[in-house]
N, C-alpha and C positions, 0 to 999 in steps of 0.2 A: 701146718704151723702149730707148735709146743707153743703153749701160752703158761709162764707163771708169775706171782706173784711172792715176794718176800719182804715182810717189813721186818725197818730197820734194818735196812739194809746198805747203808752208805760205809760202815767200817764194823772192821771186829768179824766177828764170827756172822752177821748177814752179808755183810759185803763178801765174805767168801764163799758161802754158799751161792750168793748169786753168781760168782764169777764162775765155778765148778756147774751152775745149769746153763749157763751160757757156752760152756767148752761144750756140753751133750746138747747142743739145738736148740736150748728154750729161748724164746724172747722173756726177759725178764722184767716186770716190771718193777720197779725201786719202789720204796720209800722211805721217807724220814721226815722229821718235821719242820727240816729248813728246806730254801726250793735252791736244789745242785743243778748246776747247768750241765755238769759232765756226764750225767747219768741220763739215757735216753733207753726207753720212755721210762720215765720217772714222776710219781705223784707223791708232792708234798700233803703231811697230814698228820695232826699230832694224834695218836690212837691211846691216849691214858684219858679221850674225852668222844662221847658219842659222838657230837658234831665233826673228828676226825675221821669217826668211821663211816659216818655217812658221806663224809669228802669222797676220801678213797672208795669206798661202794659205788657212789653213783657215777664216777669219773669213768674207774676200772667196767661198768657194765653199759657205759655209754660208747666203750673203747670197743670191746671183745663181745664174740658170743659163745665163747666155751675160755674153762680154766681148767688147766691139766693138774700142776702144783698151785697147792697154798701152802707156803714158811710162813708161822707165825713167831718170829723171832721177836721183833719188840718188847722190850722189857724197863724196870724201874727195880731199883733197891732200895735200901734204909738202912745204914749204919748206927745211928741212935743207939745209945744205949735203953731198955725197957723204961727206965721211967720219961726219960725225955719223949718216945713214941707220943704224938698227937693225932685223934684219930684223923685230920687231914692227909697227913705222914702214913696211918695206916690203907685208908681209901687211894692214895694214889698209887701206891702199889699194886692193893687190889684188881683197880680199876684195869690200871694199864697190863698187865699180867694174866688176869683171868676175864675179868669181869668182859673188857672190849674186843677180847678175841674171841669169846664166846658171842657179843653182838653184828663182828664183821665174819662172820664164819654162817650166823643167820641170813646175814646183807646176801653173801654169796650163794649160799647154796645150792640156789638152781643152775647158777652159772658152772656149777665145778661138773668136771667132763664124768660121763661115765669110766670106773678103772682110773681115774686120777688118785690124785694123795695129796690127804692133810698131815700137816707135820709139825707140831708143836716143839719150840726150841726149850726143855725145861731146864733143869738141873742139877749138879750131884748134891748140892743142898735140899732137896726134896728127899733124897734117901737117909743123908747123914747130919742130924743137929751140928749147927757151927756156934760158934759163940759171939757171931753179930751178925746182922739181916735178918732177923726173927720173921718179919711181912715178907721180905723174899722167898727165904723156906716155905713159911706158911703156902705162899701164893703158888711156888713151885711143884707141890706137892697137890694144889688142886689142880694144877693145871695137869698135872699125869691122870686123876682121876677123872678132867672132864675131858680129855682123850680115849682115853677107855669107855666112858659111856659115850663117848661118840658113834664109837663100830659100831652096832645096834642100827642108828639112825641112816648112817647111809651105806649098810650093806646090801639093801635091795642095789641098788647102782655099782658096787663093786668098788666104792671109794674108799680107799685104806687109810685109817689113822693112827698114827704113831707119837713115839715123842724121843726127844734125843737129850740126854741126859749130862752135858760136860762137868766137868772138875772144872781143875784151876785152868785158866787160857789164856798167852800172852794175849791180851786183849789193853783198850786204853784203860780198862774198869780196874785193871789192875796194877798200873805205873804208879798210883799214889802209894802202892803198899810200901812200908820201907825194907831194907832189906834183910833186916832179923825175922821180919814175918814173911817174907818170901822163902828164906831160908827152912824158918819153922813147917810153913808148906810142902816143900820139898822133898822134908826128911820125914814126911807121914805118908809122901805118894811112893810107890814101888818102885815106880820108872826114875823115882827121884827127878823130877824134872816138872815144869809147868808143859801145858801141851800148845798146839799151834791151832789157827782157826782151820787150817786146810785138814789139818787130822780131821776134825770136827765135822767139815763140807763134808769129805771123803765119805763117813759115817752117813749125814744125811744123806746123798747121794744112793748110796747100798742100798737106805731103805725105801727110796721113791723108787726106784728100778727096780725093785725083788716084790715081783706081785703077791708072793704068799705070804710078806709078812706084816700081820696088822695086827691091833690093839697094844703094842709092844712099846716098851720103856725101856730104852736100850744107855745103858752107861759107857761113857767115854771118858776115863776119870784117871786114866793109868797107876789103878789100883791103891785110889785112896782112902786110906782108912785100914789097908788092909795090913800094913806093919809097924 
């Protein structure tokens, strides 16, 4: 039995990735922070607060005793403009982004299988300044760097850590945008086009399967920025 785990993962780009390691074998375990009856097994848990990660920790190590994948998909933004930011505003971004996936990745990692894979979900705002989500970027941009210092730590074990990079994604995160600024999106990406969460799965997939490739920050952004 493949055992993984993906937070946030009920919609958007986790829910697709879990659906895409369930096609390849894995049992998949959910979560989010309200309790789905549709998702089995599924652990409720908010992760932008320690006490969710120790939910999830000790649930997930009372359940299993080996983890093949960890998705650390769960995320938070901040549209604020700079003076409105509160550093409340800045901390829960933090939090939920670097800070608690950095403390459930501690929780686990005895549990993570020899040859498993970490996979942090980050983003192409980590590579290219945008003009709103400042803590997002910000928090995106450690989170690539606290993937890369991760190889180091469990190379003895042959556990590969990556991170997967998207652009724009029809996702819910982005129905509120109106449609001049989707438009404007559009006409800065190559593909001209937002992209889909299955492109995205597809992507993380490659790289939980492809044993050689690790420490890597792989963009999936259909060339934006690029004209």
């Amino acid at each position: 039995m493949k055992y993984a785990l993906v937070t946030g993962s009920t919609k958007g780009i986790g829910k697709a990735i879990g659906d895409k390691l369930e096609e390849h074998g894995y049992t998949v375990f959910r979560n989010g922070r309200k309790k789905i009856s549709k998702y089995q097994p599924y652990i409720p848990a908010d992760l932008s607060t320690l006490e969710g990660v120790n939910t999830l920790a000790d649930n997930l190590l009372a359940r299993i005793d080996k983890l093949d994948v960890l998705v650390l998909n769960a995320g938070m933004t901040c549209r604020k403009p700079l003076p409105e930011i509160t550093p409340n505003d800045w901390n829960l971004v933090m939090d939920t982004n670097v800070n608690m996936p950095f403390f459930l990745i501690q929780r686990l990692a005895g549990l993570l299988a020899e040859n498993g894979s970490i996979l942090f979900i980050s983003s192409a705002m980590s590579i290219w300044p945008h003009a709103v989500s400042l803590p997002y970027g910000v928090s995106k941009a450690a989170v690539n760097m606290l993937a890369q210092g991760l190889v180091k730590e469990f190379a003895g074990r042959k556990i590969r850590v990556n991170a997967v990079c998207p652009g724009f994604i029809n996702t819910q995160w982005q129905l509120a945008k109106p449609a001049w600024l989707k438009e404007k999106i559009e006409k800065k990406t190559a593909l001209n086009r937002f992209g889909t969460p299955e492109e995205v799965s597809d992507m993380c997939i490659s790289l939980i399967t492809n044993t050689y490739i690790n420490g890597a920050i792989v963009s999936i952004d259909g060339g934006y920025n690029m004209i």
